[in-house]
TIKEDO-517455 format. One record per residue (C-alpha): residue in one letter; x, y, z. Coordinates in steps of 0.001 Angstrom, whole numbers, padded with zeros to 6 digits, always signed. Layout:
N
AXYZ;...
***
This chain:
426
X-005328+009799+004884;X-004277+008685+001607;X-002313+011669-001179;X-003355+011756-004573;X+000099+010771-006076;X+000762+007322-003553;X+001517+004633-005889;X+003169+006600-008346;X+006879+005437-008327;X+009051+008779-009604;X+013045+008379-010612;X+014305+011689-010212;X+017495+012643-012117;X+017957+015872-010876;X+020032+018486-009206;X+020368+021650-008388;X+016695+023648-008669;X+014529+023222-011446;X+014091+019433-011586;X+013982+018941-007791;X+011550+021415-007607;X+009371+019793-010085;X+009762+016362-008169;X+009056+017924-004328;X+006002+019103-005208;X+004500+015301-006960;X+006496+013923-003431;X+004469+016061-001417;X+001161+014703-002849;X+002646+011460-002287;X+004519+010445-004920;X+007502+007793-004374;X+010122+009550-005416;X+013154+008165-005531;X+016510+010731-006029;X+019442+008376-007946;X+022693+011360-006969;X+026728+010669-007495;X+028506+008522-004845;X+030780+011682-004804;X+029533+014253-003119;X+025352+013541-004564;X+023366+016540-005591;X+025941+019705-005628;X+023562+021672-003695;X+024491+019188-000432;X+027435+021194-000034;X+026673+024916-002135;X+026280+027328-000055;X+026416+025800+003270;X+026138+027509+006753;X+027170+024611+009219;X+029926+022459+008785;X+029327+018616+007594;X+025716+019331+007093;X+023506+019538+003717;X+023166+023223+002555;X+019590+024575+002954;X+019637+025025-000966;X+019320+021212-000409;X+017016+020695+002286;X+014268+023124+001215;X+014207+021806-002412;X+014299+017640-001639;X+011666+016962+001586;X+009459+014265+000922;X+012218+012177-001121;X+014199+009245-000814;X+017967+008906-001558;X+020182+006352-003751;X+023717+006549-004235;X+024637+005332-007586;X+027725+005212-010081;X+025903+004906-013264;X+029392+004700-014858;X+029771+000883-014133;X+027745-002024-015281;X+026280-002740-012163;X+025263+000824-011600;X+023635+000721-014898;X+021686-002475-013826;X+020321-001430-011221;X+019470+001912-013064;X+017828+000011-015967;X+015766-001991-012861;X+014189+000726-011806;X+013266+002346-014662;X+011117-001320-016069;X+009497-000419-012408;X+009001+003135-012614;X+006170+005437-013895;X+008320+008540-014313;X+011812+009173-014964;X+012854+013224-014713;X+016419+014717-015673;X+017440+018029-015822;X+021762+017102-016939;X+022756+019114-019517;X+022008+018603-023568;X+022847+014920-024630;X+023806+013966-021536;X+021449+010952-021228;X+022297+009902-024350;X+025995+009776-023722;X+024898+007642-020541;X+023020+005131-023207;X+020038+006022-021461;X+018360+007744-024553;X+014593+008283-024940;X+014419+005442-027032;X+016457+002893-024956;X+014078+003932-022488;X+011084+003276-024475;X+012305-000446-024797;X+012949-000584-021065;X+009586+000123-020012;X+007140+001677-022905;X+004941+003051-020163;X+007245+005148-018154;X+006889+009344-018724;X+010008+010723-019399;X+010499+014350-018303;X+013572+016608-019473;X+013931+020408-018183;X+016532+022286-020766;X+017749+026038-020520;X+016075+026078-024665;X+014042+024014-026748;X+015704+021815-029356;X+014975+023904-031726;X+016547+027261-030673;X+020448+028174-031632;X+021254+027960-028200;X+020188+024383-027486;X+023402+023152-026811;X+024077+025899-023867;X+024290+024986-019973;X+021493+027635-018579;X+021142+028533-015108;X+018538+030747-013674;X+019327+034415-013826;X+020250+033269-017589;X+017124+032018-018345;X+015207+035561-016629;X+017132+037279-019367;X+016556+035034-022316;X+012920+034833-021641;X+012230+038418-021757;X+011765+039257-017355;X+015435+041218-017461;X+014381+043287-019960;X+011206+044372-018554;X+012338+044804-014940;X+013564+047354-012978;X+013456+051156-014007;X+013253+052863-017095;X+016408+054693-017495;X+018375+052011-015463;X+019833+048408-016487;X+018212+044884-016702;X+017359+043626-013447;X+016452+040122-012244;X+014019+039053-010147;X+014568+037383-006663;X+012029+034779-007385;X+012864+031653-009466;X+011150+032495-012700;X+013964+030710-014399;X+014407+027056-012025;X+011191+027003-009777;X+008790+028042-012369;X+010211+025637-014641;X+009800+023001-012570;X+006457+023859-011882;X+005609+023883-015463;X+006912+020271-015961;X+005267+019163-012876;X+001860+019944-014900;X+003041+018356-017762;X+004162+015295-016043;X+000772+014875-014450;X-001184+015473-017599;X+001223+012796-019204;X+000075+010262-016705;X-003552+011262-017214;X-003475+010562-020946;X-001260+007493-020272;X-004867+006446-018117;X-006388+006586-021938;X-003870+005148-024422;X-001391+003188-021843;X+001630+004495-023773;X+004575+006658-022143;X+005499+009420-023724;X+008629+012247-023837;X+007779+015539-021833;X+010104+018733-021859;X+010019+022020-020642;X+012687+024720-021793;X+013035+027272-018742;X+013203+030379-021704;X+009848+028983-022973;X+008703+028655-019431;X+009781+032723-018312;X+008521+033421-021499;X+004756+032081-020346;X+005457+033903-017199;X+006104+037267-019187;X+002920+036896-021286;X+001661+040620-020315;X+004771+041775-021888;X+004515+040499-025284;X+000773+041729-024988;X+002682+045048-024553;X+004960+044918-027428;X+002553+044403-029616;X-000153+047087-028151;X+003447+049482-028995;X+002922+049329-032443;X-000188+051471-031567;X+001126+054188-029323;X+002089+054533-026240;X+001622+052576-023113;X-000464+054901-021282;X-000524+053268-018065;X+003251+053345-017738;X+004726+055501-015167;X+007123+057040-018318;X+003812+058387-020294;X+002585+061031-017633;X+006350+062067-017309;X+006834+062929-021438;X+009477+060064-021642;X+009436+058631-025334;X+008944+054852-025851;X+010978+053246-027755;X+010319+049993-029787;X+010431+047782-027450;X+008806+046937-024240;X+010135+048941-021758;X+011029+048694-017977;X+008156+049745-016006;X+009559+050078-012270;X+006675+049319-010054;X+003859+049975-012757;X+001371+047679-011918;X+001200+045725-015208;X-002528+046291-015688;X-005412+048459-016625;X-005247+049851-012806;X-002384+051996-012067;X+000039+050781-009089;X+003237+051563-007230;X+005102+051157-004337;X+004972+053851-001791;X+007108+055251+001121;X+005298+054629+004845;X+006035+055611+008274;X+009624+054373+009240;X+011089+053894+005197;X+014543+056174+006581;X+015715+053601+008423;X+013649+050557+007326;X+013994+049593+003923;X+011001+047493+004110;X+008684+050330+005368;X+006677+050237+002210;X+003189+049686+000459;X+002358+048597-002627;X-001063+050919-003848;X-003158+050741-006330;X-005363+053646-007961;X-008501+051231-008918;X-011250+052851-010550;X-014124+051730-008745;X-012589+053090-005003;X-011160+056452-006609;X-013749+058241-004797;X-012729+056651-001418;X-009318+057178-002625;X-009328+060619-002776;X-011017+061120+000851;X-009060+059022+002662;X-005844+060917+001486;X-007367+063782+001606;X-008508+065100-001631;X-012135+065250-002306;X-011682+067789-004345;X-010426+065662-007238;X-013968+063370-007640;X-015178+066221-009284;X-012019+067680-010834;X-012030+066889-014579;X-007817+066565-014323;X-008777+063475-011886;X-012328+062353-012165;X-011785+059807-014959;X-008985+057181-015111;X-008088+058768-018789;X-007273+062087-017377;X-005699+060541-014730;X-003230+058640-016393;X-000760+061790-017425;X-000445+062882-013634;X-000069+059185-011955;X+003249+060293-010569;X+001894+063613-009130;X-000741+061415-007788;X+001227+058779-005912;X+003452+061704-004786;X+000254+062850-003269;X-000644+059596-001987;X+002886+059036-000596;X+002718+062090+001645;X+000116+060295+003612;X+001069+056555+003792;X+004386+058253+005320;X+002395+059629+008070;X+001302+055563+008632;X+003229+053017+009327;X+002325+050182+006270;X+000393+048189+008423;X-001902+051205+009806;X-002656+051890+006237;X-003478+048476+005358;X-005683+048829+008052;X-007444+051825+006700;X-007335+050988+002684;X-008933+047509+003482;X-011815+049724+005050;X-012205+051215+001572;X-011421+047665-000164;X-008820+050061-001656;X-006300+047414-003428;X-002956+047842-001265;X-000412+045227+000062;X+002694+045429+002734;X+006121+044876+000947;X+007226+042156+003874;X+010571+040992+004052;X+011956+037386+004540;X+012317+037253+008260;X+008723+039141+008532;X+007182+036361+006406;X+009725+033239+008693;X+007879+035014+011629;X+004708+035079+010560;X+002221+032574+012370;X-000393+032785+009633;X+002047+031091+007367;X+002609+027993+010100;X-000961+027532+010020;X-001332+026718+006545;X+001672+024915+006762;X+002939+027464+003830;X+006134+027493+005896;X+007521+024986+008146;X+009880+023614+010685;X+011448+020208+009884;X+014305+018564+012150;X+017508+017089+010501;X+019523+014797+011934;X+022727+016410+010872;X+021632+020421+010825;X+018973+020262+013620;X+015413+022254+012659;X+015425+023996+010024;X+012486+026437+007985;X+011449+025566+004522;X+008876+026050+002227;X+005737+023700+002439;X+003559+022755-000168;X+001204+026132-001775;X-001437+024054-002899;X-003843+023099-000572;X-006717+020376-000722;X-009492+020089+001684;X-009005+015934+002307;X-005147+015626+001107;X-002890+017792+003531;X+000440+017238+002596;X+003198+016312+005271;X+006682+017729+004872;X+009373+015315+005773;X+013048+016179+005815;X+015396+015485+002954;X+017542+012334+002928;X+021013+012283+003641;X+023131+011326+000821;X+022425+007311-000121;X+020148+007084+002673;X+017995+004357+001153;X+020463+002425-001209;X+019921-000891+001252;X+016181-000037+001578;X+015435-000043-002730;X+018462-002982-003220;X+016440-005287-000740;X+013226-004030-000891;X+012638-002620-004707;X+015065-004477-006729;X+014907-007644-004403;X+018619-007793-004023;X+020000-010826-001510;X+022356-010493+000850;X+025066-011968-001200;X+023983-009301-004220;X+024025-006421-002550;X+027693-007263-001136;X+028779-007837-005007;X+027140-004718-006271;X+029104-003003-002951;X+032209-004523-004143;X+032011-003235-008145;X+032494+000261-006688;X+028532+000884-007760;X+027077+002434-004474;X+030123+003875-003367;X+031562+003241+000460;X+029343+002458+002757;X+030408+004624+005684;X+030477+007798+003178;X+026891+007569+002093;X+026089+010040+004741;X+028822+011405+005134;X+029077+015293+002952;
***
């Protein structure tokens, strides 16, 4: 069964999360992707946080599957060569190194356009060029804050918070995976390369789009359908952390089930939807407030949403959150469990889809990781484990480049591809 992507032929630059999260996902619909790392050590993640001895971190595995590995000094001629070899063969070229980097390499966009005038060229930066903090290194919990998720997270009378998932690095990689993919669609049409970026601030910032609806809607009042309103707590003049607010026109929050003392997952996410009120209020108990004009309507509703989900609390705590997703669905009351990590490792569902999986390394043994979200009906991705540091150096010299016996050994010797017996070694 053929992938959508085979035949595309993907040099990927990157490290850490962003880029190589960009690049799994085109390797996964069958992309060629080929990771260029540092003889020394490769992509830093190899070794960050690691939790056996001698073996690539997780952070690594679960963000390279699918790929292939070259150990390369770019810092000598012959490194260089070979570099400027496979980008004349290449369709893409992605690099997330920090501002000017490629450029001090003397692998600016414009070299690159005389190298091969097709190729796409795809950056991911903390900031667009034209923000005073271009020049800045940004990692992810930096870039939740500078695109506007900090600020709007967690409770109101508490700090910042950021989020767990990688609005910042994943999403951003995400973003320039569609951009990448559109590039080589309108390539199709003109047959010209062209220079695609994604700033991870721009890309939080798409992320937090319901947020600057908010701000604006501020100028105009209040924001009825935060928590805060019903409680008399003034706004200020900016958007304000909403705790578990649902972020829409249908009030939500996240409520205490059967089990929350000692289980600090025991909990259900509800939400007070219009349409089911009625069902709402007889499930938990309350039929008396369909026809009570201080809950009948979602306006009068709105001041007493925390004396609401109080009520509503008192009887998912008599459920455990699974019983009462069993009874809301019933209802098609809106509801979901909070599940944690190992709940969601465990579940089988999950394996089915192949939205989680079990790969064997050679060095770490099996491992879980993440498996590709999007699914098509004839194009079922396969994930493969990641490549050890400079796996396939011998297999692109001899096989990509064309490189002889006798070139290989000189491009060995110039100190280009490292030592031999350490390419898998880390």
């Amino acid at each position: 069964m053929s992938l959508p992507l085979e035949g595309i032929k993907i040099i990927d630059f990157t490290q850490v999360q962003a880029g190589p999260a960009c690049t799994q996902l085109l390797a996964w619909f069958g992309a060629d992707v080929l990771k260029v790392e540092r003889v020394d050590g490769g992509d830093i993640t190899r070794r960050q946080l690691r939790d056996i001895p001698n073996a690539d971190a997780l952070y690594f595995t679960q963000l390279n599957s699918n790929k292939k590995s070259l150990a390369l000094n770019t810092k000598t001629s012959e490194g260089k060569e070979i570099l400027e070899k496979l980008i004349r063969k290449a369709d893409v070229l992605v690099e997330n190194f920090g501002p000017g980097v490629m450029d001090r390499m003397g692998f600016s966009w414009e070299h690159i356009q005389e190298l091969n005038p097709k190729l796409i060229f795809a950056s991911v930066k903390g900031f667009n060029d034209q923000s005073p903090y271009s020049d800045l290194k940004v990692y992810e919990n930096v870039a939740q804050c500078a695109g506007g998720a900090a600020s709007t997270t967690g409770f109101w009378d508490g700090p910042p918070t950021v989020s767990a998932a990688a609005l910042g690095d994943s999403n951003s990689g995400m973003h320039l995976a569609i951009g990448i993919l559109t590039a080589l669609i309108g390539r199709q049409k003109t047959g010209n390369g062209r220079k695609v970026s994604v700033s991870m601030q721009d890309a939080v910032i798409n992320l937090c789009r319901v947020k600057l609806r908010d701000q604006q809607r501020l100028k105009h009042g209040p924001l009825k359908e935060y928590s805060q309103f019903g409680q008399n707590i003034p706004f200020g003049d900016a958007t304000p952390r909403a705790g578990n607010d649902s972020g829409g026109g249908q009030p939500g929050w996240i409520l205490k089930c059967n089990g929350w003392e000692t289980d600090p997952n025991a909990y259900i996410y509800f939400i007070t939807q219009a349409p089911v009120w009625e069902a709402i209020c007889d499930v938990i108990g309350k039929p008396e407030w369909k026809s009570d004009p201080d809950y009948a309507k979602p306006a009068a509703r709105l001041p007493r949403l925390k004396r609401i989900f109080d009520t509503i609390e008192q009887w998912t705590m008599t459920k455990t959150k699974f019983e009462a997703m069993d009874i809301l669905n019933k209802y098609d009351i809106p509801c979901g469990p909070i599940l944690s990590m190992k709940e969601l490792a465990e579940e089988q569902s999950l394996r089915k889809t192949g939205t989680i999986v079990e790969v064997d390394h050679p060095t770490r043994g099996k491992y879980l990781t993440v498996g590709n979200p999007i699914k098509m009906s004839d194009s079922i991705s396969e994930v493969k484990r990641s490549p050890l540091l400079g796996e396939h150096t011998d297999e692109i010299l001899r096989d990509v480049l064309r490189f002889d016996r006798r070139r290989i050994a000189k491009v060995q010797a110039s100190g280009a591809l490292g030592e031999p017996m350490a390419l898998a070694a880390e």
